[in-house]
Structure formats: C-alpha cells, structure tokens
C-alpha positions as CSV (number, residue, x, y, z in Angstrom):
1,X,0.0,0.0,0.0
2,X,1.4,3.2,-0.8
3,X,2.1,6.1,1.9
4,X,-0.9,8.3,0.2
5,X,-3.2,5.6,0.5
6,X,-2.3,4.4,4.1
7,X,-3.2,8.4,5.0
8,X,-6.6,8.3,7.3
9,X,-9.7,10.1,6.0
10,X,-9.4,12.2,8.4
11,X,-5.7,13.0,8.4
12,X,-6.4,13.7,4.2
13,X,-9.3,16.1,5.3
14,X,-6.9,18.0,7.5
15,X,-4.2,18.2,4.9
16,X,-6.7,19.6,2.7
17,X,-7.5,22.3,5.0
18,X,-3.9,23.3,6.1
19,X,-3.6,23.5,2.0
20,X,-6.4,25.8,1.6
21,X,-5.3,27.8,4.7
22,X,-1.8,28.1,3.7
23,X,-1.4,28.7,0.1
24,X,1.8,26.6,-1.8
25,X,2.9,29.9,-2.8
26,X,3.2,31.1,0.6
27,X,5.8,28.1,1.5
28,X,7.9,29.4,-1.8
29,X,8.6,32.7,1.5
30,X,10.7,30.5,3.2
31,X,13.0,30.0,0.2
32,X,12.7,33.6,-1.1
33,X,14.4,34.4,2.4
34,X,17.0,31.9,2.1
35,X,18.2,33.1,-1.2
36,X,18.3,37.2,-0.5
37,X,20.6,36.2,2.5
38,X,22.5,34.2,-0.1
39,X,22.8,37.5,-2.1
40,X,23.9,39.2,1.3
41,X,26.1,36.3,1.3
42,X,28.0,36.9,-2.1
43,X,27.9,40.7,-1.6
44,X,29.3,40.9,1.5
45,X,31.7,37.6,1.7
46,X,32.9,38.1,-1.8
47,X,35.7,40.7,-2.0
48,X,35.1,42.8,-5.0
49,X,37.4,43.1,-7.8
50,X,37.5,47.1,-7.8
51,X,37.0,49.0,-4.5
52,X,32.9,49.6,-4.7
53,X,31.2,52.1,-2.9
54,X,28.1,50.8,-0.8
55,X,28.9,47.1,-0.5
56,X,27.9,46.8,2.9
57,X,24.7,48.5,2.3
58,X,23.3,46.7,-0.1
59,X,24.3,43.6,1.8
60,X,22.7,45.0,4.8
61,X,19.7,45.9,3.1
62,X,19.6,42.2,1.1
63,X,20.1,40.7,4.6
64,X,17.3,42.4,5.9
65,X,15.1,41.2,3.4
66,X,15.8,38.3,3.3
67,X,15.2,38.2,7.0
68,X,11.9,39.5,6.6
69,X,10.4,37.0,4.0
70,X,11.6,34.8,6.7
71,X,9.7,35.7,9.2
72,X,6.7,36.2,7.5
73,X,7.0,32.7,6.2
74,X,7.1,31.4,9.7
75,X,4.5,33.8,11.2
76,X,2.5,32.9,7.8
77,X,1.9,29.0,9.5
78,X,-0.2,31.0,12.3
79,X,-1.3,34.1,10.9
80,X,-3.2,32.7,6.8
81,X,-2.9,36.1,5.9
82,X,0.5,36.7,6.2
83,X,0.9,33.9,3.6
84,X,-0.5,36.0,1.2
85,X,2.2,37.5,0.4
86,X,3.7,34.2,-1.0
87,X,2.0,35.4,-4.3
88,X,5.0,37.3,-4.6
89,X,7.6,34.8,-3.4
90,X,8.4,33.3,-7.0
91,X,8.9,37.1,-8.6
92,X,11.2,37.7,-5.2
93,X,13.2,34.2,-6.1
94,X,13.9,35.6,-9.6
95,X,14.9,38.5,-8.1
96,X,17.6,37.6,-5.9
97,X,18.6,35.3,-8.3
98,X,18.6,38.0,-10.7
99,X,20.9,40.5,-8.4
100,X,23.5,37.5,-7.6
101,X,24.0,37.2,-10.6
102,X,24.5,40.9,-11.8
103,X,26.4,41.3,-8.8
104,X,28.9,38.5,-9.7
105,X,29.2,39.7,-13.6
106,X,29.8,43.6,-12.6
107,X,31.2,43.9,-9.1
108,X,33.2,40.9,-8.0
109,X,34.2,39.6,-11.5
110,X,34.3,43.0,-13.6
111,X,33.2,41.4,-16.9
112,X,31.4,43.9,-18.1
113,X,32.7,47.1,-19.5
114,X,32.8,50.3,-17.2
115,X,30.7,52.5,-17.3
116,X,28.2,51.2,-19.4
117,X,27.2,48.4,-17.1
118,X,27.2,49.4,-13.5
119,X,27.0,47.5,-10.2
120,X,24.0,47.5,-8.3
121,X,26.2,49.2,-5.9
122,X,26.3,52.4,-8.2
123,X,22.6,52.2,-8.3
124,X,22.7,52.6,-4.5
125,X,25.0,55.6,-4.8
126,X,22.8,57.3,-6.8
127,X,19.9,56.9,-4.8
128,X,21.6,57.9,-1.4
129,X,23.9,60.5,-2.8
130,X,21.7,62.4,-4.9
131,X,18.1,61.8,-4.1
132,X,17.3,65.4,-3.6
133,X,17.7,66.3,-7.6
134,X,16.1,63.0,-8.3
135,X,12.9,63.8,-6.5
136,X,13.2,67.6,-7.5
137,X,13.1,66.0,-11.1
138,X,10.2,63.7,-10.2
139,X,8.3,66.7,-8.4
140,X,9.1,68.6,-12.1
141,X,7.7,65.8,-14.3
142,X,4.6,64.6,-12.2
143,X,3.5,68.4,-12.5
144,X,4.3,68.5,-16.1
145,X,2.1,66.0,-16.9
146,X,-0.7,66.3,-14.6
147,X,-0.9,69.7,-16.8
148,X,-0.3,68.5,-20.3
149,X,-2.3,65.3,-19.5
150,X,-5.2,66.9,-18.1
151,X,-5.6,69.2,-20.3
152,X,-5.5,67.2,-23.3
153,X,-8.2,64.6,-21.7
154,X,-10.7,67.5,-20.8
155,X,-10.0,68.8,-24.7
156,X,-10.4,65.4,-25.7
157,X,-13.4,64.1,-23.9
158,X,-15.3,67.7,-24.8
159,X,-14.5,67.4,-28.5
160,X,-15.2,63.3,-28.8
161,X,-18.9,64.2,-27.2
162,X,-19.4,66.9,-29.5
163,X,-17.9,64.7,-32.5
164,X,-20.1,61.6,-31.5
165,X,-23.7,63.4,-30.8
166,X,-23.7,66.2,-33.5
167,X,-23.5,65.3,-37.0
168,X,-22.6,69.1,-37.8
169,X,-19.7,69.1,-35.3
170,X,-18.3,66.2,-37.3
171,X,-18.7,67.2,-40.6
172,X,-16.8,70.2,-39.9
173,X,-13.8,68.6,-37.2
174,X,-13.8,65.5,-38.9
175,X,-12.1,66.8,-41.7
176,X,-8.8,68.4,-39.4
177,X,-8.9,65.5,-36.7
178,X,-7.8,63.1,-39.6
179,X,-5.5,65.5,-40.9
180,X,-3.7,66.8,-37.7
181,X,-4.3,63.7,-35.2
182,X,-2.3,61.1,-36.5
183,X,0.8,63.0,-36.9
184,X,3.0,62.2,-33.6
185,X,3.1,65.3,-31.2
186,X,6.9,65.2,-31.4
187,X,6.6,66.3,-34.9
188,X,5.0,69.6,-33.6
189,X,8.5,70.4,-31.8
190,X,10.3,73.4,-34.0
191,X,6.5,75.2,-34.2
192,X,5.6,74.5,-30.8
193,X,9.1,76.0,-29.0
194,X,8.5,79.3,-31.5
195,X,5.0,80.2,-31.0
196,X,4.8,79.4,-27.0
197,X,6.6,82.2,-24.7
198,X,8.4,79.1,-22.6
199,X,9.5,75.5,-23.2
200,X,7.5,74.5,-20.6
201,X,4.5,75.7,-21.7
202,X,5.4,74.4,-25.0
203,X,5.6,70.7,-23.2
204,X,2.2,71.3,-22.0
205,X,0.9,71.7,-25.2
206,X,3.1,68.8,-27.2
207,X,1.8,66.7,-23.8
208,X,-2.0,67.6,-24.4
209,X,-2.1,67.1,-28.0
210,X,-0.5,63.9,-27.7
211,X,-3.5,63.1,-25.5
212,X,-5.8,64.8,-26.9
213,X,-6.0,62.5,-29.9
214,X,-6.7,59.2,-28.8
215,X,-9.4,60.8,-26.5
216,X,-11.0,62.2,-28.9
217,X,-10.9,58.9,-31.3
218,X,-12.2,56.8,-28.5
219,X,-14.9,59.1,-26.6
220,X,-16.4,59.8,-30.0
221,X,-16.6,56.1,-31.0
222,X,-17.9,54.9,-27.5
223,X,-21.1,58.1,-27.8
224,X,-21.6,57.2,-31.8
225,X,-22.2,53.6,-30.6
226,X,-24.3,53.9,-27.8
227,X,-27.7,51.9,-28.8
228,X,-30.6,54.0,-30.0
229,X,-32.9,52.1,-27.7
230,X,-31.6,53.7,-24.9
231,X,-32.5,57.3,-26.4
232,X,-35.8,56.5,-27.3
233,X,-36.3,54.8,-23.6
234,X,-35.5,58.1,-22.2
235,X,-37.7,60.3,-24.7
236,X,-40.2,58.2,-23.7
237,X,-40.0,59.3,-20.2
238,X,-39.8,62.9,-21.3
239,X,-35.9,63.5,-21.4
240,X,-34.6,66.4,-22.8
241,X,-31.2,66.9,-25.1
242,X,-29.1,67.8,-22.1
243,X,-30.3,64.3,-20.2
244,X,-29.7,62.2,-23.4
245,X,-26.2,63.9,-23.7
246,X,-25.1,64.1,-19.8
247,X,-27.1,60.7,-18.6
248,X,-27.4,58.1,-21.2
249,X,-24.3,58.8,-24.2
250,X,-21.5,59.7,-21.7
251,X,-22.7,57.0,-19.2
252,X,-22.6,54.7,-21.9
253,X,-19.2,55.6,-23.3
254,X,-17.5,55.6,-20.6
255,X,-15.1,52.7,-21.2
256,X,-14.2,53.4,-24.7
257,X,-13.0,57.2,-23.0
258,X,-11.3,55.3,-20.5
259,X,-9.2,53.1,-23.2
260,X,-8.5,56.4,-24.7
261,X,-7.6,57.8,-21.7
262,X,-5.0,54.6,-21.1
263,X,-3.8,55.2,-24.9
264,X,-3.2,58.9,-24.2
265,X,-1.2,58.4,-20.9
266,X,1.0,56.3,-22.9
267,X,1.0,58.2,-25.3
268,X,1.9,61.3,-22.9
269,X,5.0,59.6,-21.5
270,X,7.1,59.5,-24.4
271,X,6.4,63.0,-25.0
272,X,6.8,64.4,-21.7
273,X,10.5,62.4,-21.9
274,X,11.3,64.4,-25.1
275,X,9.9,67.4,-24.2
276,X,11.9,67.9,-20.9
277,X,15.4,66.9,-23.1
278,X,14.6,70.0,-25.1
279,X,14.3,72.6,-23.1
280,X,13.1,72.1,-19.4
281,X,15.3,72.8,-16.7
282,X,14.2,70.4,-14.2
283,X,12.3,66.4,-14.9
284,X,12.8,62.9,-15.4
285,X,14.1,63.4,-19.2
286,X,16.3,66.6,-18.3
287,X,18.1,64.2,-15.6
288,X,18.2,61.5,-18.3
289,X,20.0,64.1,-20.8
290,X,22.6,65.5,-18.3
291,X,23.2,62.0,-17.3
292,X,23.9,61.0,-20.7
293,X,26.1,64.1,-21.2
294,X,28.5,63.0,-18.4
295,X,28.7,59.5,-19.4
296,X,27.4,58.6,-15.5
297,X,25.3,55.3,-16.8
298,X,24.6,54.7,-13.3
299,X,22.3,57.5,-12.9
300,X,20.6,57.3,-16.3
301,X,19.9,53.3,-15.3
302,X,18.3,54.6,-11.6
303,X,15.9,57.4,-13.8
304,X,14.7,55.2,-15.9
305,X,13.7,52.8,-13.1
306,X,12.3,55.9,-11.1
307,X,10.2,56.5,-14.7
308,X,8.9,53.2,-15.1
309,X,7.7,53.0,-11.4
310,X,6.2,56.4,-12.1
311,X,4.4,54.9,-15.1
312,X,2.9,51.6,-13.9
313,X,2.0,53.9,-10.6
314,X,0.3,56.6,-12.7
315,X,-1.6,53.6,-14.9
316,X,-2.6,51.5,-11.6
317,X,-4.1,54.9,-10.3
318,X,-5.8,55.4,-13.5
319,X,-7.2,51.5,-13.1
320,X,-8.6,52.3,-9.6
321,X,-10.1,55.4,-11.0
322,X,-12.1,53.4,-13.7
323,X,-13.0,50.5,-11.7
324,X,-14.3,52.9,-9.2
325,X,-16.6,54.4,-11.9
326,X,-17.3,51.2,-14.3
327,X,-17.5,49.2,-11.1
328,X,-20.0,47.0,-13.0
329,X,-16.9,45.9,-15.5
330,X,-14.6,45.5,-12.8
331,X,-12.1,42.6,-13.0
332,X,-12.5,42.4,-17.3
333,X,-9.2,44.5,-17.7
334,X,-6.8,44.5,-15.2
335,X,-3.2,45.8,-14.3
C-alpha cells in the first residue's frame, strides 16, 4: 500500500484544510528568504574586484530582506494572511537570483565594461547621494504631466462628445482631426518652442495634443455607438437633449474614454520624456540628458527605473479610478 493511500480520511481532510489555509505559494517565502541572505552572502563575503562604494549597504539591506520573508513565512503558518504574500515569493526568487548574478558579472568579476554596465552598488550611490535632484526632477515631471495630460483629456473628452452626438460638429472637425491627429506630437517640436513664450509651456501643449487625440478617437466612437434604444427609452419618459447627452451617451461611453484615456497616458510619456530633453530645466528626461552628457550610466539606469515605477503607478491609479466608476466591469481588464 502506498504512503498516500495508508493516510486516514481524516488526516487527508486536514491536509486539505492546512492547504487551503496556507497557500503553496506562501511556502515558496521561506525560500525567497533563504536566497536574499544568499545574495547578502555573495555581496558581502565576496571581495570585490574594484573597491565599490556601498557594498555593505546593499548587503545590509539584502540581509534584511531576506530576514523579513523569513519571518513572514514562519508567522505565515499562524497568521493565513501573512501567507498571502507568497504570491510574490516566485517574482522575489527571480529577483535575488537575478541580483547574484548581476552582482557576480559587474562587481566581483568586472566582466562587463565600465561605465556602461554598473553594479548594483552604483545604483545605491545614486539613490543615497543624490536623491534630492532626483525627486526635485520627479516633483518637475509629475507636474508636467498632470498639466499637459489633463488638459489634453478635458479637450479630448469635450471634443469626442461633440464629434459623437452632432452630426454638424463632425462634418466640420472631422475633416482636421484626420489631418492633424495622426501626426505624432513630437513632430509639432520646431513650431511648438517658436510660437509658446516658454518650453514649458510648449511641453504642455506637445503633452495635451498627444492626448488629446486618442481621447477624442475613442470618446467619440464609444457616444456614436451607444444603442438607440436607450435614447428612445428616455424620450419616452420625457428627457430632454441635455439628459440624453449628460445621462445616457457619456454613461454609456465611458469605457471606450477610458481606453483612450489609457492610450493617451502612454501616449503622454514618451512626449513628456522628449519634451523635458529639449528645453526644461528640471524632470525625469532633463536628468536623463545630463546624465547622458557626463557618461554617469549609473544614474541614467536609476531614472529610468524611477520613470517606469512612475508609469505603472500613474496607470494602476488610473485602473482604480475606472473600476471605481465602471464598477459594473470591474475585473474584465486588469493591471
């Protein structure tokens, strides 16, 4: 008889129940810990080739992780919610994986070339050494767009209503959105830094028109789509223009404006990284510039990290927006 059949009933029952209590994910913690204070381990054991600035920090602070993940593992056999974080415990095994393995290649072997790959050491450098211009940079852009962005989705959202419920709007803008939309803001550069009195209000502008556009697109397909049945419901009950406009078309279109509010905040990025390289004196793409100028690799690596954590923040806050209002399509796209 095997050892799975020789189990009781009742033993198999509470097996099954300490499964569903404690995810398998969640026992994947116990080895996440164990391989961050392996990293600690090779940072901190393994002399480096080069004298490195911050070894001991980022062994301290891999250490400390790891000792974390361990203890939530082991509170995580009391506590079943702390074993919900063993979702992540496969993504923090890559990880540490992933940072041995840099660290061996850059710091303690010095394969790679200098200073086009740097050590995760440098990125620590960076962070501690000159945080205050990166968040002065990050305070720039986040304002930047907020203005641009805005502005181009309030355009956009207007324009697409007007595009989708009057057929006289349309046959006028029609015409000029097809002309002038798909042409990428950047190309608007040379005009847009002449005619505006600043570069940054010049970025505003090249930030709203990029976002303007797919607004637009999609707010005026989701209102030229909405079902006539619902109109003639509400005439029916007496509604007026204003009612069918403000509470049955932009109801009803609301997630085609949100996926061209998603393709405009994309959209937005790459400008707003462009339009801070040409003139701005302070942001993301600025630091990204100087950075390149001076040939310091490390810091241009640690912005664009600091501008894709400001992206997928800026998206997931955008998600939570439209859930919160389409809270009846809730879990059909998610980020």
């Amino acid at each position: 008889m095997s050892a799975i059949a020789s189990v009781s009933p009742a033993a198999a029952e509470g097996l099954s129940a300490f499964d569903d209590a404690v995810p398998r994910p969640a026992r994947l913690l116990g080895a996440a810990g164990l391989a961050w204070l392996g990293v600690a381990a090779v940072v901190l054991v393994w002399p480096d080739a080069q004298e490195v600035a911050r070894t001991d920090l980022l062994g301290t602070l891999a250490a400390g992780l790891g000792g974390v993940l361990l203890l939530i593992w082991a509170l995580g056999w009391i506590l079943p919610v702390l074993a919900r974080v063993g979702h992540w415990a496969p993504w923090l095994c890559m990880l540490a994986v992933a940072l041995a393995g840099w660290e061996t290649v850059t710091a303690k072997l010095d394969l790679l070339p200098l200073p086009f790959f740097a050590s995760p050491q440098a990125f620590l450098e960076v962070y501690t050494d000159d945080y205050s211009r990166l968040l002065d940079c990050l305070y720039h852009s986040v304002a930047l767009l907020a203005k641009g962005y805005l502005l181009g989705a309030a355009v956009g959202f207007v324009s697409g209503v007007a595009l989708g419920w009057s057929t006289r709007i349309g046959y006028w803008v029609h015409p000029v959105l097809r002309l002038i939309g798909p042409l990428p803001a950047t190309a608007w550069i040379p005009l847009a830094f002449f005619v505006f009195p600043t570069s940054a209000s010049a970025s505003v502008f090249l930030i709203a028109l990029a976002t303007w556009f797919p607004t637009t697109v999609l707010t005026w397909s989701g209102v030229a789509s909405v079902q006539t049945a619902y109109y003639d419901v509400a005439r029916t009950l007496g509604a007026g223009q204003r009612f069918l406009v403000l509470k049955v078309a932009i109801p009803a279109a609301l997630p085609h404006v949100f996926v061209g509010l998603f393709m405009g905040l994309g959209s937005s990025f790459a400008v707003l990284v462009v339009a801070e390289m040409l003139g701005v004196k302070s942001g993301l793409g600025w630091y990204l510039q100087w950075s390149q100028g001076w040939a310091a690799y490390a810091n241009m690596y640690a912005d664009l990290f600091i501008m894709a954590l400001m992206c997928s923040t800026l998206i997931t806050l955008l998600f939570r927006l439209r859930d919160h209002l389409l809270a009846w399509q809730k879990g059909l796209v998610q980020w």
